[in-house]
C-alpha positions as CSV (number, residue, x, y, z in Angstrom):
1,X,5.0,48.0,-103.9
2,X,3.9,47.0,-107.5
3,X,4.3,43.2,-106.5
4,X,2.5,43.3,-103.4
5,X,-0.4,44.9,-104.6
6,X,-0.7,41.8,-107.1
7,X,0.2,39.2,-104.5
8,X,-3.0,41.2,-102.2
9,X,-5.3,40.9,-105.0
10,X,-4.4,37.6,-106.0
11,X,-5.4,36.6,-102.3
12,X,-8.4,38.8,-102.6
13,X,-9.6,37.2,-105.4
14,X,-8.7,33.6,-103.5
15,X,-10.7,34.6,-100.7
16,X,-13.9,36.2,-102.7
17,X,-13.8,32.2,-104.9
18,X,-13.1,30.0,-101.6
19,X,-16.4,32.6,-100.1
20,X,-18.2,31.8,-103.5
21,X,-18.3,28.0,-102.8
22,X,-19.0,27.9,-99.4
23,X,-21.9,30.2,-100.4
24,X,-22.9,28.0,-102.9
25,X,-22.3,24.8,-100.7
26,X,-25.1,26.1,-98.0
27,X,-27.5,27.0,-100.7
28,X,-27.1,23.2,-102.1
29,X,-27.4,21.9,-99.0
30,X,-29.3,23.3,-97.0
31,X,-29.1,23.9,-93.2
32,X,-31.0,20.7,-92.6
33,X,-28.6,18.7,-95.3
34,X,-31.0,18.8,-97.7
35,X,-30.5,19.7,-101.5
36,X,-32.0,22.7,-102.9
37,X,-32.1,23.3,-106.8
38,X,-29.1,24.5,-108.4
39,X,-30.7,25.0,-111.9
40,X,-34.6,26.1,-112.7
41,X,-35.6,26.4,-116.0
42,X,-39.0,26.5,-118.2
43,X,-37.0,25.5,-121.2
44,X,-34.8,22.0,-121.9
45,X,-31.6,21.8,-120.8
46,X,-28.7,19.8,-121.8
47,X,-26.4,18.2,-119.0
48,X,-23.2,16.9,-120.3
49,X,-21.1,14.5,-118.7
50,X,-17.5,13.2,-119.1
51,X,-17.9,10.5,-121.5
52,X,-17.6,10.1,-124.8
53,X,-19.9,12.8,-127.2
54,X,-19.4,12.4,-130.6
55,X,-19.0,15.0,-133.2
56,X,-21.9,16.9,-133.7
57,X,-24.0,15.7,-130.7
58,X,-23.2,18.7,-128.4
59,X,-24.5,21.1,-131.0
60,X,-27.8,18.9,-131.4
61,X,-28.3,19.1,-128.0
62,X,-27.7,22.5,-127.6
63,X,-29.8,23.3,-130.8
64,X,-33.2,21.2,-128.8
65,X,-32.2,22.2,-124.9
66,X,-29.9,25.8,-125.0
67,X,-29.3,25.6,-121.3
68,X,-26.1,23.7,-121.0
69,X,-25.0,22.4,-117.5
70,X,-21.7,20.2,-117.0
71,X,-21.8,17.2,-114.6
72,X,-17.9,17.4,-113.3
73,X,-15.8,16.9,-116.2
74,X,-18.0,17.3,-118.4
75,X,-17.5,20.8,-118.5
76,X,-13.8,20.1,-119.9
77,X,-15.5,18.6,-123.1
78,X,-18.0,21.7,-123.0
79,X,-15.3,23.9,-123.4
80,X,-13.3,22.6,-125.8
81,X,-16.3,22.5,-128.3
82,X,-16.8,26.3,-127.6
83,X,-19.4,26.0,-125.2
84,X,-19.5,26.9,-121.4
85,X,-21.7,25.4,-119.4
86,X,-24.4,27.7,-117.3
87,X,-24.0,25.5,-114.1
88,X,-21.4,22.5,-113.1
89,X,-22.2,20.1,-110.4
90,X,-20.1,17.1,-109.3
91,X,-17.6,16.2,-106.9
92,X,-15.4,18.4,-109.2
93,X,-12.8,15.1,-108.9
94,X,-12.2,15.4,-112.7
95,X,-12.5,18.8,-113.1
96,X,-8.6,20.1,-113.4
97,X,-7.2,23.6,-112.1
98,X,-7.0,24.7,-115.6
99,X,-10.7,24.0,-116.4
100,X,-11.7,25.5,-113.3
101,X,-10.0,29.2,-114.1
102,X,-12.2,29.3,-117.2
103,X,-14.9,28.9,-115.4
104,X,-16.6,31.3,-113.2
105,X,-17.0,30.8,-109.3
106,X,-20.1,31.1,-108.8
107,X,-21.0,28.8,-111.7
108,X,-19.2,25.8,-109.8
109,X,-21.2,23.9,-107.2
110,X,-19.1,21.2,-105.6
111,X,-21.0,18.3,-103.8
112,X,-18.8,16.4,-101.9
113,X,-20.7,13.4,-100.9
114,X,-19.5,9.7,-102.6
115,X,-22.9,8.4,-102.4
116,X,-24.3,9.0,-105.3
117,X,-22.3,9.8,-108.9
118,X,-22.3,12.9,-110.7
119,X,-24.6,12.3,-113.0
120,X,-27.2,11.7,-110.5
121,X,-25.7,14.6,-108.3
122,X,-26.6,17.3,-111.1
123,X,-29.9,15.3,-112.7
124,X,-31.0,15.7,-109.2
125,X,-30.5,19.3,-108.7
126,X,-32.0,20.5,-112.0
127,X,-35.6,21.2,-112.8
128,X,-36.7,22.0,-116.2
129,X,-39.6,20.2,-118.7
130,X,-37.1,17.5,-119.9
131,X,-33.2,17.3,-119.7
132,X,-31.0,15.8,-122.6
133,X,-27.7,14.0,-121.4
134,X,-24.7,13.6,-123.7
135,X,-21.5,12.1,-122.4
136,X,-23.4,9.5,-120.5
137,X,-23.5,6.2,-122.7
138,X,-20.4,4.4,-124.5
139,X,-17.7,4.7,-122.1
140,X,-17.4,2.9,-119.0
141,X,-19.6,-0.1,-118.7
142,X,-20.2,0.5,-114.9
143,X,-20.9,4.4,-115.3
144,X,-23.2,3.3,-118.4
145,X,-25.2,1.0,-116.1
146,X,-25.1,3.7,-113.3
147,X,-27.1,6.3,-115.6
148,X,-29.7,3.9,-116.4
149,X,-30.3,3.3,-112.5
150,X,-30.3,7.1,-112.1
151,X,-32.6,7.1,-115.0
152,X,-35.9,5.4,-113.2
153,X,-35.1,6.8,-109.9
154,X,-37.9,9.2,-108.3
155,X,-36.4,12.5,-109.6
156,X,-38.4,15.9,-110.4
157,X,-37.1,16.1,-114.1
158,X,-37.3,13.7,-116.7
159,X,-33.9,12.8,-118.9
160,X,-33.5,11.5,-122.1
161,X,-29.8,10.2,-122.9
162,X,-28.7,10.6,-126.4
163,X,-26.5,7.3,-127.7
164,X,-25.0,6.9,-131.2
165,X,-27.9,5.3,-132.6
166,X,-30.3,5.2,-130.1
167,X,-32.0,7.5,-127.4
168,X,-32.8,5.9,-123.8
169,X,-35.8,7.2,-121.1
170,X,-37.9,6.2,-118.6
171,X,-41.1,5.0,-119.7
172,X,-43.7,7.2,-118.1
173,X,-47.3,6.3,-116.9
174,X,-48.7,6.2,-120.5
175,X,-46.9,7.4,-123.6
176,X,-47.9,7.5,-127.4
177,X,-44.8,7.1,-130.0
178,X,-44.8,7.9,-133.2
179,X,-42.8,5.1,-134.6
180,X,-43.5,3.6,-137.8
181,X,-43.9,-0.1,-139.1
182,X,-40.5,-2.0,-138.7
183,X,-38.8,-0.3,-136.6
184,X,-37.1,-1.6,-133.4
185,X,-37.9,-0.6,-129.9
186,X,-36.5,-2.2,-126.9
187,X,-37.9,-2.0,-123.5
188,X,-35.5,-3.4,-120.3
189,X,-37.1,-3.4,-117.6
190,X,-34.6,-2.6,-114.5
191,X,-36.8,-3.9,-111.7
192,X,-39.9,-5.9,-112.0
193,X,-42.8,-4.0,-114.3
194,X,-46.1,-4.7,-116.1
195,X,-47.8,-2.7,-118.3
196,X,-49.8,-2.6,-121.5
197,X,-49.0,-1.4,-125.3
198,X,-50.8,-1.2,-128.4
199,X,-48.4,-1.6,-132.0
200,X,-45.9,-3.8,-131.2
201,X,-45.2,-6.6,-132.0
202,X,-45.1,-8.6,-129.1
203,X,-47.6,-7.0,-126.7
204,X,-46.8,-6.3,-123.4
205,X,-50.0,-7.7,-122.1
206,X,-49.9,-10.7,-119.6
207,X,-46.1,-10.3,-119.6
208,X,-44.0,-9.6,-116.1
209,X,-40.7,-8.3,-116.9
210,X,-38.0,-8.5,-114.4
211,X,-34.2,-7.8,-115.2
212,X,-33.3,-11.1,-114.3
213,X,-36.3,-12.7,-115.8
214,X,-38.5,-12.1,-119.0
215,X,-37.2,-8.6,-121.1
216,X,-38.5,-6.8,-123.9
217,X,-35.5,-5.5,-126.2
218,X,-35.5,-6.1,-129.8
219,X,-39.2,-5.6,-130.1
220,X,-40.8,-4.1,-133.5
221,X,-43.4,-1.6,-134.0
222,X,-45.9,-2.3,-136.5
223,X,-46.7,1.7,-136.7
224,X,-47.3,3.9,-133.6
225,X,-46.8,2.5,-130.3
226,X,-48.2,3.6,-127.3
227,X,-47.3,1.9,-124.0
228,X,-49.2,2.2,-120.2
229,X,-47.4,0.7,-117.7
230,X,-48.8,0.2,-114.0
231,X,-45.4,0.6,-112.2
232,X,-42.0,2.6,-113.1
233,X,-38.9,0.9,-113.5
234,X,-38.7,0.8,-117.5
235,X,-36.4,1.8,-120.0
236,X,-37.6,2.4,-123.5
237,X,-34.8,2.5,-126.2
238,X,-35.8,4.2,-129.5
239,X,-33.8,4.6,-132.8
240,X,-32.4,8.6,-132.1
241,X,-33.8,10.1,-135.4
242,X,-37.3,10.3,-132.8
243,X,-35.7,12.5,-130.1
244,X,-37.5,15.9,-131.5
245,X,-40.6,14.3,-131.4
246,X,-39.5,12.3,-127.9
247,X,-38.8,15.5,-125.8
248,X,-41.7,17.4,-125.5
249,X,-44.0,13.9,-125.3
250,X,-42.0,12.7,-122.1
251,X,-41.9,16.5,-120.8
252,X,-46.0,16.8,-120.8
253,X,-46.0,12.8,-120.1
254,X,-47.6,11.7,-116.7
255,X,-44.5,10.8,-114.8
256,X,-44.0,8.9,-111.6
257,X,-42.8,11.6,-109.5
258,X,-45.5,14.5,-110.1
């Protein structure tokens, strides 16, 4: 009697998990296949993805944006630096059986669609002033150049990703930086852009950037910069001791979606 009471809950429990996803499947999608937001916040979140994070830049993250969500396996390298996620979104393809048990159900939010990549998947379904991504840059060539297309595409939140020595965003309208003389900011455009900047320099003015035309990395300020560009479609690339000062200039910045 003993076992099959434990063999009944164990399928209880089954059945309550599989119910928690389909749940949490319709609410994602909607009934007209349209995504509704997983995650709302008034505060920064983090958004951690399976890539490399090196030591110590989970805990920076978490010490600027406490909300911490996991795209797919990121949640793995969560957890094994002793946080858990509030929220993971992905095709859940890298996210094993025994990652998944220390999570709980209705914290997982499978989207099953190949379409897009995860990173995109849970940028997409978060709203929040500004989201900082770790796990995103120094792996995979093609999943590094797959974050900065999701970077500069028409999304409700903006996302700054947090590299060894550099942080990457997507230049907004009009932006003021508080960079000092000599150091380097780069600007790559990813499809054709124009704009204007005061402190650099090599001024943007006069100057169409294209990806496979004329770019803008290894640019220098000559003190503050501030850029105003008349399309989207750029990257700015900062050195990463700014990201304090970067987060709550491109959460109040003028971006191309609102």
């Amino acid at each position: 009697m003993g076992a099959e009471r434990q063999i009944l809950s164990e399928s209880v429990q089954l059945i309550v998990s599989f119910c928690d996803q389909i749940v949490a499947c319709f609410e994602t999608c909607g009934k007209s296949g349209e995504r509704t937001l997983i995650v709302e916040q008034k505060e920064p979140v983090t958004l951690i993805g399976g890539g490399a994070v090196a030591a110590g830049d989970l805990d920076l993250a978490i010490s600027l944006a406490p909300f911490l969500v996991a795209a797919d396996g990121g949640a793995e390298r969560a957890l094994a630096e002793g946080h858990r996620p509030r929220a993971v979104i992905g095709d859940l393809d890298s996210l094993s059986s025994i990652v998944r048990k220390q999570l709980a159900p209705n914290t997982v939010f499978e989207i099953a669609e190949q379409t897009s990549t995860d990173f995109y998947k849970a940028l997409s379904l978060i709203k929040a002033p500004v989201v900082l991504a770790v796990g995103v840059l120094g792996a995979r060539v093609d999943h590094q150049l797959a974050t900065f297309n999701t970077l500069v595409q028409e999304l409700d939140t903006p996302c700054i990703l947090l590299g060894a020595h550099e942080v990457v965003f997507h230049v907004p309208r009009q932006i003021s930086l508080p960079t000092r003389a000599g150091d380097i900011v780069s600007l790559f455009p990813m499809g054709a852009v124009t704009g204007r900047s005061t402190g650099l320099q090599w001024p943007l003015e006069g100057l169409h950037l294209s990806p496979m035309g004329r770019i803008g990395t290894s640019n220098q300020a000559l003190g503050s910069v501030s850029l105003t560009m008349d399309g989207p479609g750029l990257l700015g690339i900062l050195p990463r001791c700014y990201l304090p000062q970067l987060m709550p200039l491109i959460a109040q910045a003028p971006s191309w979606s609102r």
